[in-house]
C-alpha positions as YAML, in Angstrom:
chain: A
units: angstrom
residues:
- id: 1
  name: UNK
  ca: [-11.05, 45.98, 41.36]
- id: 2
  name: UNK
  ca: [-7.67, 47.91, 40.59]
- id: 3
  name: UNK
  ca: [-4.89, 46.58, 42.55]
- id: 4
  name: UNK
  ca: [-0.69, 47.68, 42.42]
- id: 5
  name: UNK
  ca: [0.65, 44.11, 40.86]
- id: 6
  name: UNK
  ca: [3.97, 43.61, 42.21]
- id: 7
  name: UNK
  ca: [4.81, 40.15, 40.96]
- id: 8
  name: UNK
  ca: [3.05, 37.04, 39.21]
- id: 9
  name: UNK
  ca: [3.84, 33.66, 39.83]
- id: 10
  name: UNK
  ca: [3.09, 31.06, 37.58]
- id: 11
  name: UNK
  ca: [3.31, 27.15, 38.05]
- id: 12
  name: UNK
  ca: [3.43, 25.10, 34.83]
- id: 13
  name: UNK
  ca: [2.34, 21.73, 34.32]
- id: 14
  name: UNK
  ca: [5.18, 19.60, 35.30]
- id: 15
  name: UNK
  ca: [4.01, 16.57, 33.01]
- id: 16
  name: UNK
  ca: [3.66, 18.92, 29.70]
- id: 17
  name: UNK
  ca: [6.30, 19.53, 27.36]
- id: 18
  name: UNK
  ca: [8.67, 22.28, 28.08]
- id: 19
  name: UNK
  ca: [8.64, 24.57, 25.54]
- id: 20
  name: UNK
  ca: [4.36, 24.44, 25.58]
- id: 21
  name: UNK
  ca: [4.90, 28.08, 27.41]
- id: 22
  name: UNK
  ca: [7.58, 29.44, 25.87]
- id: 23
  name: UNK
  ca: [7.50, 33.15, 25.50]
- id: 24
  name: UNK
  ca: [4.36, 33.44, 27.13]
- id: 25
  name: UNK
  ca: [3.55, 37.14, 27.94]
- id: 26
  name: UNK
  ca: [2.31, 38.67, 31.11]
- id: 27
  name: UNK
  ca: [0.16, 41.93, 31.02]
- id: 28
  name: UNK
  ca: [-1.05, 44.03, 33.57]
- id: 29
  name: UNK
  ca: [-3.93, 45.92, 31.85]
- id: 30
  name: UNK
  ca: [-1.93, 47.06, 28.98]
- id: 31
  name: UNK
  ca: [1.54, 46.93, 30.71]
- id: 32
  name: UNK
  ca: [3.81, 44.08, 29.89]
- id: 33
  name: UNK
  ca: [5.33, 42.64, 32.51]
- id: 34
  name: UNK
  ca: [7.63, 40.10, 31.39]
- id: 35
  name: UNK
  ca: [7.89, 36.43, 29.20]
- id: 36
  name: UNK
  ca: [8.02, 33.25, 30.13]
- id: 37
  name: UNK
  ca: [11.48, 31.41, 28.69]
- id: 38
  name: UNK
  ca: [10.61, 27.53, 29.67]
- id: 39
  name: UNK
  ca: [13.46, 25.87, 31.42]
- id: 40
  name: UNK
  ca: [14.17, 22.02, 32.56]
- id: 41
  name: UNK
  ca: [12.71, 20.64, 35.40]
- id: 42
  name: UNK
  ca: [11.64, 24.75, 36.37]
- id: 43
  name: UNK
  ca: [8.34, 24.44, 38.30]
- id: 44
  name: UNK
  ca: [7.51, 28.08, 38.97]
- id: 45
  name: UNK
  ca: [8.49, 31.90, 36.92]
- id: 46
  name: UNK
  ca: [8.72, 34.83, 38.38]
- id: 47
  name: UNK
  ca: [7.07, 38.07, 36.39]
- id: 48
  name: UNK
  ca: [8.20, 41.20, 38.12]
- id: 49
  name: UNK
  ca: [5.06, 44.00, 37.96]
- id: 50
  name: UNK
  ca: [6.90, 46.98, 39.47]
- id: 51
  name: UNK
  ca: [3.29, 47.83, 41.11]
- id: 52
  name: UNK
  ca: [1.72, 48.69, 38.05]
- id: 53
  name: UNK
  ca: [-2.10, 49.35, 37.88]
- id: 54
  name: UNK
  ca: [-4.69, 47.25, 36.66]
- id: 55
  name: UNK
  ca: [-8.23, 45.38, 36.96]
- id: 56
  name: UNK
  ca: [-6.98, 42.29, 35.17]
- id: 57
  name: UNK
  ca: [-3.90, 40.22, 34.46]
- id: 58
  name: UNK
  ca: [-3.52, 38.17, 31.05]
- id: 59
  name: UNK
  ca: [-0.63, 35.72, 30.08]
- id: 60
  name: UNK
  ca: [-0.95, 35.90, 26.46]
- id: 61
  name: UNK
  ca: [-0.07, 33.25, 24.31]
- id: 62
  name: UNK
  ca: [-0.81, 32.39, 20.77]
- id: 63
  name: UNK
  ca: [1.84, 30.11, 19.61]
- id: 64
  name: UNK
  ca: [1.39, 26.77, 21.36]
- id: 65
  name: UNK
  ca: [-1.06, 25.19, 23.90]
- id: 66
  name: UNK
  ca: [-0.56, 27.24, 27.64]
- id: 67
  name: UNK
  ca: [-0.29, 24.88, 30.36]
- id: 68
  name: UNK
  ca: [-0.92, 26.27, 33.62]
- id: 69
  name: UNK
  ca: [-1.21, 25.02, 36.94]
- id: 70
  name: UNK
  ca: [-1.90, 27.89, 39.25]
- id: 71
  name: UNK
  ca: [-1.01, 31.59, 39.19]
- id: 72
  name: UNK
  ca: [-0.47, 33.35, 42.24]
- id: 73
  name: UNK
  ca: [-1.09, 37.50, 42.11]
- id: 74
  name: UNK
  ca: [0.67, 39.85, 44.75]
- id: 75
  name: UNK
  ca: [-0.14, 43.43, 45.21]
- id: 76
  name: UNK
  ca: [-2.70, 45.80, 47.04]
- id: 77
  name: UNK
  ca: [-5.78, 46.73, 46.02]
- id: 78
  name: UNK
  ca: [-6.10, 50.52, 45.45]
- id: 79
  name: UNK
  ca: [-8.80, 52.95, 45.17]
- id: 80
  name: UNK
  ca: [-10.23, 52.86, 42.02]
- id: 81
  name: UNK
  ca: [-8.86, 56.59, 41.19]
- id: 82
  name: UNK
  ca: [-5.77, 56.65, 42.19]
- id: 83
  name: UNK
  ca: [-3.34, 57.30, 39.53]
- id: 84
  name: UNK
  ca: [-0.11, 59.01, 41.42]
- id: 85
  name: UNK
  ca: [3.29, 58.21, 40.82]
- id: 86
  name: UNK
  ca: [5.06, 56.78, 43.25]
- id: 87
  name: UNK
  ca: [9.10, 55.93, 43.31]
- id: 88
  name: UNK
  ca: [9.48, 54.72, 46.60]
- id: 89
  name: UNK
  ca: [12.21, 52.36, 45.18]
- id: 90
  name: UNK
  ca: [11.08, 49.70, 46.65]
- id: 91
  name: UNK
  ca: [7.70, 48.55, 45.80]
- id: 92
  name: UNK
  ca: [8.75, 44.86, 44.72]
- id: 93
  name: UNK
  ca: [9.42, 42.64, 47.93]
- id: 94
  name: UNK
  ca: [9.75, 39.35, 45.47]
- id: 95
  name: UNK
  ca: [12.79, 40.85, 43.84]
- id: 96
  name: UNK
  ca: [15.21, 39.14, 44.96]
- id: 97
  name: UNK
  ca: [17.28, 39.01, 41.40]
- id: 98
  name: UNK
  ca: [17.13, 40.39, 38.00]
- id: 99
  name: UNK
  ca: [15.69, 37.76, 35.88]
- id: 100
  name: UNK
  ca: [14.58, 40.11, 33.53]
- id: 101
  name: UNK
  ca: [18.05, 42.35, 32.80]
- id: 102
  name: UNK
  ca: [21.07, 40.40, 32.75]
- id: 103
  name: UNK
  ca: [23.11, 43.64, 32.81]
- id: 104
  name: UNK
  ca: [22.14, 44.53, 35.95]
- id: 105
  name: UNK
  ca: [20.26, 47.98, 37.94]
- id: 106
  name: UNK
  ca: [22.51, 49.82, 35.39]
- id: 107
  name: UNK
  ca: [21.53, 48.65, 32.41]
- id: 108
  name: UNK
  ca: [21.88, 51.12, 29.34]
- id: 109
  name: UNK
  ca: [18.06, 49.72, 28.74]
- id: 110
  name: UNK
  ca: [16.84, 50.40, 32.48]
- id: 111
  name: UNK
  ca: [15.70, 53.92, 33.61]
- id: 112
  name: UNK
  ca: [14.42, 53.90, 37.66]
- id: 113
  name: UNK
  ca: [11.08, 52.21, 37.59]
- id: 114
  name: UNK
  ca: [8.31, 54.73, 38.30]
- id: 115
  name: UNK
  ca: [5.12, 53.24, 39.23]
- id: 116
  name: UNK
  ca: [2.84, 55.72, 37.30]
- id: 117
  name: UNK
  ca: [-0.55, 54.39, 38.01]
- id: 118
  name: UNK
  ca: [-3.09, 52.99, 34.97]
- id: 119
  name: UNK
  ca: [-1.16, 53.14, 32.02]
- id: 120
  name: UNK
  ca: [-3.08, 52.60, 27.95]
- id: 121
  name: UNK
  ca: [-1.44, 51.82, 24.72]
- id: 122
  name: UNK
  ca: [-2.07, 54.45, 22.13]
- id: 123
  name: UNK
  ca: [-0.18, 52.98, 19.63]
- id: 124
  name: UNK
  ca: [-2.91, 50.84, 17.65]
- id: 125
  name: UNK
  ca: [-4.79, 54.02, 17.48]
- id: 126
  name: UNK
  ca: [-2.45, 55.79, 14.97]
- id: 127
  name: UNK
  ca: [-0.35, 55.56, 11.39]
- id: 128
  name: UNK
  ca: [3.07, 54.13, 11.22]
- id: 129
  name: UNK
  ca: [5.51, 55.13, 8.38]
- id: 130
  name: UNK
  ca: [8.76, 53.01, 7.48]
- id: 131
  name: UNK
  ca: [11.91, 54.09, 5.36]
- id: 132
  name: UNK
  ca: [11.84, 50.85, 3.22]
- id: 133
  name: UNK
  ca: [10.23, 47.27, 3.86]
- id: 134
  name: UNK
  ca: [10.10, 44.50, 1.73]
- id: 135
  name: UNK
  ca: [8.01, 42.97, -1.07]
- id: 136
  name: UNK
  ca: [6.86, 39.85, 0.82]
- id: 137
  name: UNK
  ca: [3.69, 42.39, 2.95]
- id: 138
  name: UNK
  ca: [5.48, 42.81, 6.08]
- id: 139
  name: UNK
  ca: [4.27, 46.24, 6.13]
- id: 140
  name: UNK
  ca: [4.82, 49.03, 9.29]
- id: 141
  name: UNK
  ca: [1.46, 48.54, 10.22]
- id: 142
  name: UNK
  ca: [2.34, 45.03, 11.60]
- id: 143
  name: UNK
  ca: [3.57, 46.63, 14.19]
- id: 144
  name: UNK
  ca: [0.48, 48.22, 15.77]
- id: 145
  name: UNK
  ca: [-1.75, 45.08, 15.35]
- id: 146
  name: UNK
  ca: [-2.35, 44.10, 18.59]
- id: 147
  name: UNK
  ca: [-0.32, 40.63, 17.75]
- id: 148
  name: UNK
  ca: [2.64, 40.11, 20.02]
- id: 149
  name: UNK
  ca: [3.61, 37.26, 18.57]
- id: 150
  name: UNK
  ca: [7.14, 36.88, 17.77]
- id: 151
  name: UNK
  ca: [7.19, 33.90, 15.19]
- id: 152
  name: UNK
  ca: [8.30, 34.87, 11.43]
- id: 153
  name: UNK
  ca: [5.84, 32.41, 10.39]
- id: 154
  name: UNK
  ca: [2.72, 34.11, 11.74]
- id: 155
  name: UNK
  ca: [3.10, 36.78, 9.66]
- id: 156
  name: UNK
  ca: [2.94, 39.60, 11.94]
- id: 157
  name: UNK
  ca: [6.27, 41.26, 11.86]
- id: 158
  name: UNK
  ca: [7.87, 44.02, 9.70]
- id: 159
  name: UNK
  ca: [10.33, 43.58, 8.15]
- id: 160
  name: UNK
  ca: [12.81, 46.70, 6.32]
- id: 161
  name: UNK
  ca: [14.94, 44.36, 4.48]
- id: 162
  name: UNK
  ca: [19.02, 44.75, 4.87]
- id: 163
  name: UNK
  ca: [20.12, 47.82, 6.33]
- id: 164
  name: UNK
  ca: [23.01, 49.81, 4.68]
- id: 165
  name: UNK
  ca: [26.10, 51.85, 5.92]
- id: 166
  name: UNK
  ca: [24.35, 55.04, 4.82]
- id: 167
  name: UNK
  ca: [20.99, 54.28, 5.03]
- id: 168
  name: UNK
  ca: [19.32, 54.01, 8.18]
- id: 169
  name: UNK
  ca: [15.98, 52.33, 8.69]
- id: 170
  name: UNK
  ca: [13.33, 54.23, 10.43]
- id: 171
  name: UNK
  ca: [10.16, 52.83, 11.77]
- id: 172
  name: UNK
  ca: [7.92, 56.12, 12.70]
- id: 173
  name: UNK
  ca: [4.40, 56.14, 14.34]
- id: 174
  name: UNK
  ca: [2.04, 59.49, 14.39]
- id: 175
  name: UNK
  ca: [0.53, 60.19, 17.25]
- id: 176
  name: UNK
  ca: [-1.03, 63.06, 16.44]
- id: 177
  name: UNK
  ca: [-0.91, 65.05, 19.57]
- id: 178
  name: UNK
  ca: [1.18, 65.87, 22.35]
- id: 179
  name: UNK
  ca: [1.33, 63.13, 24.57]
- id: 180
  name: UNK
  ca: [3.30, 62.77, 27.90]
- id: 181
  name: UNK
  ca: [5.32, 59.02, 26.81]
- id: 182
  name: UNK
  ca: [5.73, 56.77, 30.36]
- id: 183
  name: UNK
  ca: [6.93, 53.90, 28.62]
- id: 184
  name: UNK
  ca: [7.84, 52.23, 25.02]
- id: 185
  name: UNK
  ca: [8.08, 48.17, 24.46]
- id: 186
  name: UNK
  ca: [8.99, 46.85, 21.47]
- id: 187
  name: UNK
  ca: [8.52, 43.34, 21.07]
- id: 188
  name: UNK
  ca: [10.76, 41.99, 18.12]
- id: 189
  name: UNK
  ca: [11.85, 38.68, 16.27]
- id: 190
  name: UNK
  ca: [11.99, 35.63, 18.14]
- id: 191
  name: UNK
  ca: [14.63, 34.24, 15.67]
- id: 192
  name: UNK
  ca: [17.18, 36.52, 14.60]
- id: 193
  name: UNK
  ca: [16.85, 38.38, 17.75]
- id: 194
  name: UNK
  ca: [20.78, 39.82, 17.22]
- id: 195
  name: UNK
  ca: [19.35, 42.08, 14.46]
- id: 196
  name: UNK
  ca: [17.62, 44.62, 16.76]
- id: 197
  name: UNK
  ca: [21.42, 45.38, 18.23]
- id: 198
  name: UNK
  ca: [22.24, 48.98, 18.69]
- id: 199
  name: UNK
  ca: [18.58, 50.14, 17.67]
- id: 200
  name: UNK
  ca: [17.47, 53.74, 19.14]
- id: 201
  name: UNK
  ca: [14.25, 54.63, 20.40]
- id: 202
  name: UNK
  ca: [12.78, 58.16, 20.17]
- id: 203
  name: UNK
  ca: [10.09, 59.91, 21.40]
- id: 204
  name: UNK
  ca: [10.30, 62.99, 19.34]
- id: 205
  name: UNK
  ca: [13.85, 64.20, 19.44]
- id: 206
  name: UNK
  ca: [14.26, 62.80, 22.46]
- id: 207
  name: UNK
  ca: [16.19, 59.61, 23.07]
- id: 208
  name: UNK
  ca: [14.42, 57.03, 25.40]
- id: 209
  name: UNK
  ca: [17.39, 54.23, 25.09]
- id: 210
  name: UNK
  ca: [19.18, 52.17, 22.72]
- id: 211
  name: UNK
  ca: [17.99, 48.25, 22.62]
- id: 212
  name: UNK
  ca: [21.69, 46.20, 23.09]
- id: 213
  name: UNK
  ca: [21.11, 42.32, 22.05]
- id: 214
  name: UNK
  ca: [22.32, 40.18, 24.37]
- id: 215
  name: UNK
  ca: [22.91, 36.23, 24.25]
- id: 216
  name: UNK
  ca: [20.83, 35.82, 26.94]
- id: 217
  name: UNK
  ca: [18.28, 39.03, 26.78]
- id: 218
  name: UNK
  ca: [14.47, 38.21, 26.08]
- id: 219
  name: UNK
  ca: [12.77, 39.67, 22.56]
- id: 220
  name: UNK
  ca: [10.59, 41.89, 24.13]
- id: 221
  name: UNK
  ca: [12.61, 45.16, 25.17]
- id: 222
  name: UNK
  ca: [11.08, 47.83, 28.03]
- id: 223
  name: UNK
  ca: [12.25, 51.60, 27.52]
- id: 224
  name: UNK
  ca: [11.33, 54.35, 29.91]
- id: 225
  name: UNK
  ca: [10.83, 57.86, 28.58]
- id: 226
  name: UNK
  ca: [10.19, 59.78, 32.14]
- id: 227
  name: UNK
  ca: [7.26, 61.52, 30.53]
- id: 228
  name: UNK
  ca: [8.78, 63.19, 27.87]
- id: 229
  name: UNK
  ca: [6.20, 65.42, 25.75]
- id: 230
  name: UNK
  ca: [5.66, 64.31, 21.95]
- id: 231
  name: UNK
  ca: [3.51, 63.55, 18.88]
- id: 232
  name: UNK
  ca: [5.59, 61.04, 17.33]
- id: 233
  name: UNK
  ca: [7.67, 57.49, 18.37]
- id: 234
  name: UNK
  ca: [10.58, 56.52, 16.32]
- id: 235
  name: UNK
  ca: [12.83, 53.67, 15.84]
- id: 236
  name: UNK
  ca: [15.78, 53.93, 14.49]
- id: 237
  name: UNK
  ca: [17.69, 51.06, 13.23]
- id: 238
  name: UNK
  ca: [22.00, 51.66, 11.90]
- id: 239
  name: UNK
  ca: [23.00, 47.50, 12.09]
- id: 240
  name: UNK
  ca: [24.23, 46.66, 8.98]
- id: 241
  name: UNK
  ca: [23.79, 44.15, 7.06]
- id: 242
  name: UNK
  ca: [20.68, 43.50, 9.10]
- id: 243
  name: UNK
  ca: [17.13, 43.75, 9.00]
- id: 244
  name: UNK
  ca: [14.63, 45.41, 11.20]
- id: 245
  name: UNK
  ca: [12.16, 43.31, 12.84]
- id: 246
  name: UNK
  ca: [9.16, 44.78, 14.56]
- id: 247
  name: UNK
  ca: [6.58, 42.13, 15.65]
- id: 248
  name: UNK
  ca: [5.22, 44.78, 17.85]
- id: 249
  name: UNK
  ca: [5.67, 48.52, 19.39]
- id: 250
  name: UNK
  ca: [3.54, 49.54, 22.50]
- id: 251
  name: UNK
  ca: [3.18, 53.04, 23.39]
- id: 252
  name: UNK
  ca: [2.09, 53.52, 26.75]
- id: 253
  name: UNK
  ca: [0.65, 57.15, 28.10]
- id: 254
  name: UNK
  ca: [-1.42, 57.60, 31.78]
- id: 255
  name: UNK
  ca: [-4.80, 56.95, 30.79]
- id: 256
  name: UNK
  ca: [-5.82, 60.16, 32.86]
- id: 257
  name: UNK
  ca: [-3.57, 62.39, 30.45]
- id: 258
  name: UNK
  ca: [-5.47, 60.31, 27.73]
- id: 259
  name: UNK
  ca: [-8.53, 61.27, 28.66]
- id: 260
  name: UNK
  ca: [-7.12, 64.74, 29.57]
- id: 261
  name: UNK
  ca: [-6.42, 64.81, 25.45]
- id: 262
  name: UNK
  ca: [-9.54, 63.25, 24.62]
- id: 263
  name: UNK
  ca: [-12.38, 65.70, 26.33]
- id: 264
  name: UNK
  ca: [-10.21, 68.54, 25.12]
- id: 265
  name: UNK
  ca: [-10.98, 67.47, 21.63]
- id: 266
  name: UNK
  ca: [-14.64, 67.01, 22.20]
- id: 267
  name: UNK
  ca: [-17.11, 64.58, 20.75]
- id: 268
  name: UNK
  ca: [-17.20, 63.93, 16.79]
- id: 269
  name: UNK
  ca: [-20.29, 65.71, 15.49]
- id: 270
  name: UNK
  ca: [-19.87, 65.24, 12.08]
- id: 271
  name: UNK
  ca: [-21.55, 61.78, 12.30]
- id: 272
  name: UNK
  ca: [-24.80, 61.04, 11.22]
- id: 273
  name: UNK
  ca: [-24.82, 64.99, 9.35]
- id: 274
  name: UNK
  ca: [-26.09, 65.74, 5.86]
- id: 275
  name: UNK
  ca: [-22.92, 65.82, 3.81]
- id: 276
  name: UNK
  ca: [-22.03, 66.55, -0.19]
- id: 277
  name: UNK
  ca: [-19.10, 67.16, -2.47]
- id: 278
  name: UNK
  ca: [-18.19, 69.91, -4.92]
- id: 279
  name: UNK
  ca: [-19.22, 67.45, -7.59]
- id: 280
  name: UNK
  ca: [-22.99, 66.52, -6.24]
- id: 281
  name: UNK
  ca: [-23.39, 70.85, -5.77]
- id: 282
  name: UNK
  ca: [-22.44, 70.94, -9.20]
- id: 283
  name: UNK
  ca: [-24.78, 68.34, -10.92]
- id: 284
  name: UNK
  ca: [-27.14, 70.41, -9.11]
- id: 285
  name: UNK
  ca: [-26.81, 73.77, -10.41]
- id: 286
  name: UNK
  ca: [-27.04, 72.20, -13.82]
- id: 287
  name: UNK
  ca: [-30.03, 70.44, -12.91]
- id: 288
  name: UNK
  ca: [-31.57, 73.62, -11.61]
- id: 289
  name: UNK
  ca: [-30.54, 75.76, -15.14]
...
């Protein structure tokens, strides 16, 4: 049943090897939650929610064995429709730090949390476009491949090679149509994770927020876009000297103004019809004479 997830605690094994969880993600439906970064001698994380929406909750991790112990949920259950916003400031009674923003509530990355019921990622859905990218395959599409994995060696990361002083690198997706943007997380490198410094993020012309490395920030980054109408994401990346590293980019939209989008469109009824080319009429006519 949908429930509003506030907060996820999860209890490693104490016996297993530190790093066995590290940078373990936490989804609510399709909302990302937050990472686990293994400490020493931690026995429980904290993954803040903000009373998001969803049926399920996965910790998703492909890069080493996941040892869990028990993982506690906290939220309410909700009716099944409901799909309101609702910025009551204070829907997190867990939060009793900032684990996941070092700079604090006024973080240049941090917008105020709206809770803005069941969210879906369009993103894998659509084509991605990139300025340059290098000859080794790490093509734009890596982006949008449902693999959050941030480890080089799994080979599913972009990658635009070094950026210059007066060349930009732009990652682009197409969306197609108008869509109201709630949210935008780009996972990136788990190495090299100073490259993605100073690196804007647009919803069409509009600026959602800048990603600012920090020695202690996470590789996944969470930008709000307050709803912000458009048919296109971008990602624009002016570090020089270094590369842009996209291991994954997450476009979330309500999945009522999804759906809203979707029956306007209508069914495809082109399946299944008889269907021929200017070529096969052709061969015809001189078939027929």
């Amino acid at each position: 049943k949908p429930s509003r997830i506030n907060q996820i605690h999860i209890y490693p094994r104490a016996d297993a090897e530190v790093t066995s969880n590290n940078f373990a993600k936490v989804y609510v439906g399709d909302v990302f939650c937050g990472e686990i970064v293994t400490m020493l001698n931690k026995l429980m994380y904290k993954i803040s929610c903000e009373g998001f929406i969803g049926a399920d909750v996965t910790i998703y991790h492909d890069d080493n064995v996941l040892n869990l112990c028990e993982v506690e949920v906290y939220g309410t259950e909700v009716d099944e429709n409901e799909d309101e916003d609702n910025d009551d400031g204070d829907d997190d009674p867990f939060d009793d730090d900032d684990d996941d923003d070092p700079f604090g509530p006024f973080s240049p990355l941090r917008n105020t949390p709206k809770k803005y019921g069941v969210l879906k990622n369009i993103a894998p859905e659509h084509n991605t476009y990139m300025t340059t990218w290098t000859t080794n395959g790490r093509v734009p599409g890596l982006a949008v491949d449902k693999k959050k994995n941030g480890n080089w060696g799994h080979g599913s990361c972009t990658d635009s090679g070094r950026t210059l002083a007066d060349a930009p690198q732009t990652w682009s997706l197409d969306l197609m149509y108008n869509y109201p943007i709630q949210r935008i997380v780009v996972h990136s490198l788990q190495r090299y994770m100073q490259h993605i410094n100073d690196t804007k993020v647009y919803a069409g012309s509009y600026q959602c927020g800048v990603m600012y490395y920090h020695s202690q920030k996470k590789h996944v980054y969470k930008i709000d876009c307050g709803g912000v109408i458009a048919n296109n994401i971008k990602i624009v990346h002016t570090n020089i000297n270094h590369h842009l590293y996209l291991c994954e980019v997450e476009v979330l939209v309500k999945t009522k103004d999804y759906n809203s989008i979707q029956s306007e469109l209508g069914a495809i009824i082109s399946q299944g019809k008889q269907h021929t080319s200017h070529r096969h009429r052709l061969a015809q006519r001189l078939q027929e004479s």
